[in-house]
N, C-alpha and C positions, 0 to 999 in steps of 0.2 A: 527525853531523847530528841534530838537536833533532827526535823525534816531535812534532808540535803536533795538536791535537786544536780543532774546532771548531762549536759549538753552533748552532741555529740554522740548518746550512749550507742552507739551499733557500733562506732568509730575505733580507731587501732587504739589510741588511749585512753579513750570514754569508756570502752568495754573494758576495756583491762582492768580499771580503776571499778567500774561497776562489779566486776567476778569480783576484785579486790575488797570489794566493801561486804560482797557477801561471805566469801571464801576467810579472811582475815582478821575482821572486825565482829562484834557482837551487836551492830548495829540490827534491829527489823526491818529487814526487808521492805515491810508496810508502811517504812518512816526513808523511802529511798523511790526517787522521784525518776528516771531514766526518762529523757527529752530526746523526740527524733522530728525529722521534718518527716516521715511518712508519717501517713495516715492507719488509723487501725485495721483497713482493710489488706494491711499490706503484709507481704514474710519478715519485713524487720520488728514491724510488732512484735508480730506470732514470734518473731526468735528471741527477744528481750522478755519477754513473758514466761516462755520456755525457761530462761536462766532461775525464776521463782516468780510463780503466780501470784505472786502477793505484792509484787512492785507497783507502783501506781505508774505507769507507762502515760505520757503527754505531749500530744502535738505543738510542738513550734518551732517555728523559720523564722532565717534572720530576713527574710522579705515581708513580715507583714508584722512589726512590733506587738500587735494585739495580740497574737497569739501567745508572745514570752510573755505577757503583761497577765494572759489568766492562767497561763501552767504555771507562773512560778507563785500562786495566789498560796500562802499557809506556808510558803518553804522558809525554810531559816539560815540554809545554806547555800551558796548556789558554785559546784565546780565549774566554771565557765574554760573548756575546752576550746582553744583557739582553731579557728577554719583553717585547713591545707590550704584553702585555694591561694596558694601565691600570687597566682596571673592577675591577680586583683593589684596588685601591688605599685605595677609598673607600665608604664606605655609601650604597647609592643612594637612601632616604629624605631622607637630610638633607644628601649630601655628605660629611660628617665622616669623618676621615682615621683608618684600620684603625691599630690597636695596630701598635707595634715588631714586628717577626717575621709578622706577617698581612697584610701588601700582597704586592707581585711580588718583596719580600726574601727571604719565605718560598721560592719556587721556586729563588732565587739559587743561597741556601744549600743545598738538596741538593745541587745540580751542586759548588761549593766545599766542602763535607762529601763528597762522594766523592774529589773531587780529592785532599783532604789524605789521605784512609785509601787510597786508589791509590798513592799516591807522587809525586804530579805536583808538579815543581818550582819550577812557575811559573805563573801566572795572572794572565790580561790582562783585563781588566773594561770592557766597554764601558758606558762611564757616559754624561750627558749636558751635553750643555755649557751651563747655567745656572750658579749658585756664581759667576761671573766677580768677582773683587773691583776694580773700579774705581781705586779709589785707591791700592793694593797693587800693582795689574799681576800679579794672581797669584792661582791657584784659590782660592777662599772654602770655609768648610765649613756654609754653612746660606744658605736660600733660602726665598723667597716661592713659588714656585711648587712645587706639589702633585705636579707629574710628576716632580719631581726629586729628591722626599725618598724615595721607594723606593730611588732611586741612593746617595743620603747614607747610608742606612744601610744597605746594602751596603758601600758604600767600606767606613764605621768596624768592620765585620762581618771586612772583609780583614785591614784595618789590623791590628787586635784579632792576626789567626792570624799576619800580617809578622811583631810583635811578639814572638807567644813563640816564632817560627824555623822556622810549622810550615810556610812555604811562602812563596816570594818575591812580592811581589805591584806590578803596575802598572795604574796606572787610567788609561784612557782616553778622557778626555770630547768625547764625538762632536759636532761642530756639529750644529744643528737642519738638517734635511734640507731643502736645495733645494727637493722634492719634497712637504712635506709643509707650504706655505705655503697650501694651503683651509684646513687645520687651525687653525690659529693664526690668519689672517683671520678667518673663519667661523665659529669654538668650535665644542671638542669637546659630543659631546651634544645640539646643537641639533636633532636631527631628520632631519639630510638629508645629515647624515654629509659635512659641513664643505665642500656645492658651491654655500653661496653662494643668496641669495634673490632674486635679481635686483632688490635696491633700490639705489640710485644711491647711498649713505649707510649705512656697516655698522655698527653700532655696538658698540664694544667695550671693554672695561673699562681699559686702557691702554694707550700706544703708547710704544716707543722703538725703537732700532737693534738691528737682531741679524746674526750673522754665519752670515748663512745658505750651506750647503755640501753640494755634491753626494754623493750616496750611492759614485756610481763612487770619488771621489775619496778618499773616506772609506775605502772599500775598501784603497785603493791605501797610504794611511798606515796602516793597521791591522797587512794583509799586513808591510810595512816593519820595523815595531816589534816585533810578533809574530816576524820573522824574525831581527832582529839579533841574534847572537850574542858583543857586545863588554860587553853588561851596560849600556851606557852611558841604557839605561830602566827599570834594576833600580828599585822601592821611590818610584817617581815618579808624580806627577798630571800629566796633560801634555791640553791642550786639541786636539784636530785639531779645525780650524776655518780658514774664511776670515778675512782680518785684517779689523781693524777698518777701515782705509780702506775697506773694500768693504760696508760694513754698511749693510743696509736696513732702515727701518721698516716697521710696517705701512703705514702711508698710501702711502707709493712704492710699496710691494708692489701694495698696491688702484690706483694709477695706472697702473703697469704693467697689472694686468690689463683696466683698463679700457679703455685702447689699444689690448690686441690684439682684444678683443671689438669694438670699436671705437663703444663707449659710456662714459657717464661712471662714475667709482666710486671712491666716497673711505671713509673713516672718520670716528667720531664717538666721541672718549671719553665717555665717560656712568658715573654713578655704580650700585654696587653692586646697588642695588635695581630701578633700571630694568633695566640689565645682564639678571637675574632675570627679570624680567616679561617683555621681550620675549624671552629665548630659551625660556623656559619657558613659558609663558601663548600667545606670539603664535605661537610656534615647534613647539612641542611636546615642547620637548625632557625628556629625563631631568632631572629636580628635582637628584638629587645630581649626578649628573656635570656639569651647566652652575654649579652650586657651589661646585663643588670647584675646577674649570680659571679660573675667576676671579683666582686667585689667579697665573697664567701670565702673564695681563697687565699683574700689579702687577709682577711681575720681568723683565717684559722693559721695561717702565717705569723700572725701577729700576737699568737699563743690565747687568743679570745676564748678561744675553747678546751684552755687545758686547765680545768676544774682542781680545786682540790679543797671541797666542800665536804665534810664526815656524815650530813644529814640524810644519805640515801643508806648509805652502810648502816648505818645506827639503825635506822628503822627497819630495814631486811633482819639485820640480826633480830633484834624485839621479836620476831614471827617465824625464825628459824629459815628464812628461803636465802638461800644461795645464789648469787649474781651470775649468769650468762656472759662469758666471753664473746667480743667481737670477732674471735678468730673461730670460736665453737659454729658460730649464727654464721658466720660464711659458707663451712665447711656444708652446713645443713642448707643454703641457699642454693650453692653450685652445684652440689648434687642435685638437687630438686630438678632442677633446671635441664639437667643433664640428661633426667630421665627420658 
């Protein structure tokens, strides 16, 4: 049975993917490796361990390569969990998009650069599900949106080591999180950390359909693929995502939530420079980061995000779990909130 190794694991995907691997698969536990940058003194331990004592729980950051270079020592797999941190991405002055190698690629890469000098034979890349090629029915490899070109050049970064044999590689591109629709309604950077200004009219740089997908669920296709042992995900780009018949806009998205607030709440696309003005000026937000994310809107506009991959469906089915609506996860958000 295949050591798998997993970055990340406290993290909204890493943990999900970790229950998943316990909850789902018949993998041991004791052959399931959970990577945090705390230390064992700390509650993220103590709560990783908690999930089944029998994990082998290890220290590493993407700040000190040594550390990936002896956790990932005996592992055979490695889910490599892409960093949130966006801010890494772009110059906050003007927006403007960090050199090749100086966004959240650079962090990648240690973790993939130990992987290869470790021995690990396989690495699973949680990517993001933008790239969608529309006319094709099949992953793209270049994108309007800024949050994605970290991942692009990651992927090309794997592909590159695939190529000279140094290590099998699969990319995983994650649908946009159920969970993570303030974000993309309300832009990043705005100020108020994407909850929304109480104006009955949001305005935003683009609208189209996106295939928005639950974190658990994403877990659960992660674990799956991550565990397969028949190779049949070897050297593949593969979308986990909801289909496209299930894809919402922003504007449904804003109706839904207005519903459950139980006020009105639509969108407004508006051009570039207003865009600008009011997150920046009315808003307060960060000058680069409202810049930059501008460009999220032109690709979800441009149908980048309107999936219509079978590969998360299939694998839910296999394990009997049911998919989460974006309109369910709202409904449970607002409330919350409300309390």
């Amino acid at each position: 049975m295949s050591t798998i190794a997993i970055t990340g694991a406290s993290g909204k995907l890493g943990n999900a993917t970790l229950t998943a691997l316990l909850t789902h698969t018949n993998h041991p536990p004791s052959s399931i490796i959970p990577l945090t940058s705390s230390h064992p003194s700390s509650p993220t331990w103590t709560s990783l361990l908690s999930q089944n004592p029998s994990l082998q729980v290890r220290h590493a950051t993407f700040n000190d390569p040594s550390t990936f270079e002896y956790a990932l020592r005996g592992v055979d797999k490695l889910f490599l969990v892409s960093t949130p941190h966006v801010a890494l991405d772009f110059e906050h002055e003007d927006g403007r998009e960090k050199e090749d190698g100086e966004g959240r690629e650079k962090h990648h890469r240690v973790a993939i650069d130990a992987a290869v000098k470790a021995g690990v034979g396989h690495i699973y890349y949680s990517s993001l599900a933008f790239a969608w090629n529309t006319q094709t029915q099949a992953p793209g490899s270049t994108s309007k949106a800024g949050v994605m070109r970290a991942h692009l050049r990651t992927e090309a970064y794997l592909s590159r080591l695939s190529a000279e044999g140094k290590v099998k590689v699969t990319v995983l591109r994650e649908g946009l999180y159920n969970e993570s629709w303030p974000l993309y309604l309300f832009g990043y950077g705005n100020g108020n950390d994407g909850g929304g200004d109480g104006r009955e009219v949001v305005p935003v740089r683009g609208d189209g359909r996106v295939c928005w997908t639950g974190i658990k669920e994403l877990g659960v296709g992660s674990a799956l693929v991550v565990a397969a042992e028949d190779g049949g995900f070897d050297g593949r780009t593969v979308y986990l995502s909801s289909r496209a018949r299930d894809a919402r806009s922003l504007a449904e998205v804003a109706e839904v939530v207005g519903r459950v607030r139980g006020e009105g709440l639509g969108v407004r696309v508006v051009g570039r420079e207003e865009y600008e003005r009011y997150y920046i000026e009315e808003r307060g937000g960060d000058r680069g980061a409202v810049r930059w994310w501008a460009g999220t809107y032109e690709a979800i506009r441009d149908e980048e995000c309107e999936v219509d991959d079978p590969t998360l469906e299939r694998l839910l089915a296999s394990v009997g779990v049911k998919s989460k609506g974006v309109e369910e996860c709202i409904a449970e958000m607002v409330k919350k909130a409300d309390k």
